[in-house]
N, C-alpha and C positions, 0 to 999 in steps of 0.2 A: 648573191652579189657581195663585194668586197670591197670596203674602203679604208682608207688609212684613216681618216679625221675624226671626232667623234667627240660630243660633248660628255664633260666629267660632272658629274653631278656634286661631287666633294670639294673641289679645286674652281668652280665655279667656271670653269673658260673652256678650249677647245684643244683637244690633245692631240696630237698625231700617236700614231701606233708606236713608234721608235720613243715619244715623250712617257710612254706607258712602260713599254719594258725599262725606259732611263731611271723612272723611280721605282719600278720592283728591282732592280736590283743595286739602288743605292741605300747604302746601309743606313746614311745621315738621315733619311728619310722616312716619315712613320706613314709608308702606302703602301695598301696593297690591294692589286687591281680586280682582286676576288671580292673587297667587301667594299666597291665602289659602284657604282652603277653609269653605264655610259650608253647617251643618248644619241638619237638624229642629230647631227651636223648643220641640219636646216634650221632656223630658224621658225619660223614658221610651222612648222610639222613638227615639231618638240613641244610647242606650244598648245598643243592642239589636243597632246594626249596627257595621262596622269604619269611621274617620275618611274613608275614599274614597266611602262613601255621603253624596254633596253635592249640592250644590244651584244654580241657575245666577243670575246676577245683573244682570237686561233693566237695560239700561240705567243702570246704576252708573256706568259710566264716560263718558257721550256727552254731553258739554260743551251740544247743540242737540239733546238727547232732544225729541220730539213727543207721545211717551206717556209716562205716569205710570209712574216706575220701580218696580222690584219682584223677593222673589225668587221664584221658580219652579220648581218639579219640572224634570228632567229625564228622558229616554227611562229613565236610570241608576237615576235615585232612587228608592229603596225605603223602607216604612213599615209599620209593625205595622200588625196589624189594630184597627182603630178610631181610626186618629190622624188628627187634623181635616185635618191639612196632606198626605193620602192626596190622589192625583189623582183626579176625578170635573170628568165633564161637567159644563161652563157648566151654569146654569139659566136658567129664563125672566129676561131681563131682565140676564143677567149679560155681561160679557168681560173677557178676560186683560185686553186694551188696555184695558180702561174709564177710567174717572175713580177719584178717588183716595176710599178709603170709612174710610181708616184717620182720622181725624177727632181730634186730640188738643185736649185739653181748654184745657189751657194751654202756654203759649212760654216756658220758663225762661230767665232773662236771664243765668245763668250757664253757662258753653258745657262741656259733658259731658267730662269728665276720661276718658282714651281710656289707661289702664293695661296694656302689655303683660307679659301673664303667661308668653308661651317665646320670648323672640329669635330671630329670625329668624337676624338676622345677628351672629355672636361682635363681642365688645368689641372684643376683644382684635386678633385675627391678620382678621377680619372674612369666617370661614367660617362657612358655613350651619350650623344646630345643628336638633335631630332633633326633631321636635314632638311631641306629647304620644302614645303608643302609643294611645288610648284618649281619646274627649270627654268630658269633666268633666259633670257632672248637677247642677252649680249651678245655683244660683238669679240670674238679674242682678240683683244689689242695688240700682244704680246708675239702673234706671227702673221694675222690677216685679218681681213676685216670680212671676209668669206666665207664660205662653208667649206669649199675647195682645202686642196692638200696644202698645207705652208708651202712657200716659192721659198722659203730658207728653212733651215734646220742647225739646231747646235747639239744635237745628238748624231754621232759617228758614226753609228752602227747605220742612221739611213741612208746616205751618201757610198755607203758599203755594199750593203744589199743591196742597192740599185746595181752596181758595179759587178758584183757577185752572182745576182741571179740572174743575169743579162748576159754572162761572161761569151756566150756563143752566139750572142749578136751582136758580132762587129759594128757592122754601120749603123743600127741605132746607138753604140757609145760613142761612135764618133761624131752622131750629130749632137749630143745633149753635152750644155756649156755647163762647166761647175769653175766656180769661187773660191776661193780660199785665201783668205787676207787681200795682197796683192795681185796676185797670182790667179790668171782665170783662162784656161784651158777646157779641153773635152775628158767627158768620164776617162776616153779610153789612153791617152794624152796622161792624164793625174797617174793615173795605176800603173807603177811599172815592178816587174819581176825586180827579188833581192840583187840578184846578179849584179844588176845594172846599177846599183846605189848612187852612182855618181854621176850621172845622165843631168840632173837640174837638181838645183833646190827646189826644197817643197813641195816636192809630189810624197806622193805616197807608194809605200813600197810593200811588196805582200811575196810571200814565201811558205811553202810544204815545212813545219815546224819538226824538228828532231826530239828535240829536247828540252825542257823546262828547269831550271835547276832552282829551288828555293832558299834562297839565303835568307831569313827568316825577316832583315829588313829590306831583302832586296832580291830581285828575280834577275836570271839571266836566261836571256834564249837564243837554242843554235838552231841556225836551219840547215837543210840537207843539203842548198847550196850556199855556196860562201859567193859575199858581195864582193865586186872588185873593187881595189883599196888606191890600186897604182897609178 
């Protein structure tokens, strides 16, 4: 089974998958999702077991991922009885690999405050420090008060991959509403081809990339079609 949500054992609160690849790959940022441990999402069922009952993370790190990342049971992981995030067979219609179902409402423009609550690494002499005996049964304030996937997101790439690995189901993008500042439209609505640049403010535009050119303080990029200007 596959879920985006997942308690961090380091950061003390409650990550979605896209919050995980957001600090593997910010440089500002001393994480990494290999020497962290992430638990049940439930409350209750976290509590239940010692911090080594964790959980695996497809694709968090792989820069040219092809499937929709996610986290996942392991052979290891254990769970109370009745907790949703328990492993059970696919159903009709389901896979681990699928498309992305976690669907957030809105894109917050302000990018999610990523607070470590036990150091990894000391200030000071810059030795490892002892993590918490025991996972915390808070609540993450910071997107829900849930165990569920955030109803918001300030990482891009999720509102992406929803859009991305969905791109062949029309009528579910047209039924899922998305946010962004002002502006609150359907996934398929937001997304429009380079072409069309001038369609509305504020959507988002996406294009088959040509070229990359590195100006050492500044990037330019062409695509293979040109937006209309006129």
């Amino acid at each position: 089974m596959k879920f985006d949500t997942a308690y961090s054992l380091s950061l003390d609160d409650k990550l979605s998958i896209y919050d995980v690849r957001d600090l593997n790959f910010d440089e500002t940022a001393a994480f990494d999702s290999d020497k962290d441990s992430f638990l049940c999402p439930n409350d209750e069922c976290r509590a239940a077991f010692a911090a080594g009952n964790v959980l695996g993370t497809f694709n968090a790190k792989n820069v040219n991922y092809l499937r929709t990342p996610h986290f996942k049971n392991i052979p290891s992981t254990r769970h109370i009885e009745g907790c949703r995030y328990a492993s059970r067979p696919a159903g009709k219609g389901e896979s681990e690999d699928g498309p992305e179902e976690n669907f957030p409402s809105e894109f917050v423009l302000t990018r999610r405050q990523y607070e470590r609550k036990t150091p990894v690494i000391g200030a000071e002499a810059g030795t490892p420090q002892e993590p918490p005996k025991t996972p915390a049964t808070r609540n993450a304030l910071s997107h829900s008060s849930s165990d569920t996937t955030p109803d918001k997101t300030s990482v891009f790439a999720h509102p992406v991959e929803c859009y991305v690995s969905n791109i062949g189901d029309k009528e579910k993008l047209k039924s899922m509403p998305l946010k962004i500042g002002d502006h609150t439209a359907t996934y398929w609505t937001f997304f429009k081809k380079i072409e069309y640049l001038q369609d509305n403010k504020g959507l988002i535009y996406w294009g088959k990339i040509k070229e990359i050119k590195d100006y050492t303080s500044s990037f330019r990029i062409d695509f293979e079609k040109k937006a209309w200007l006129d």
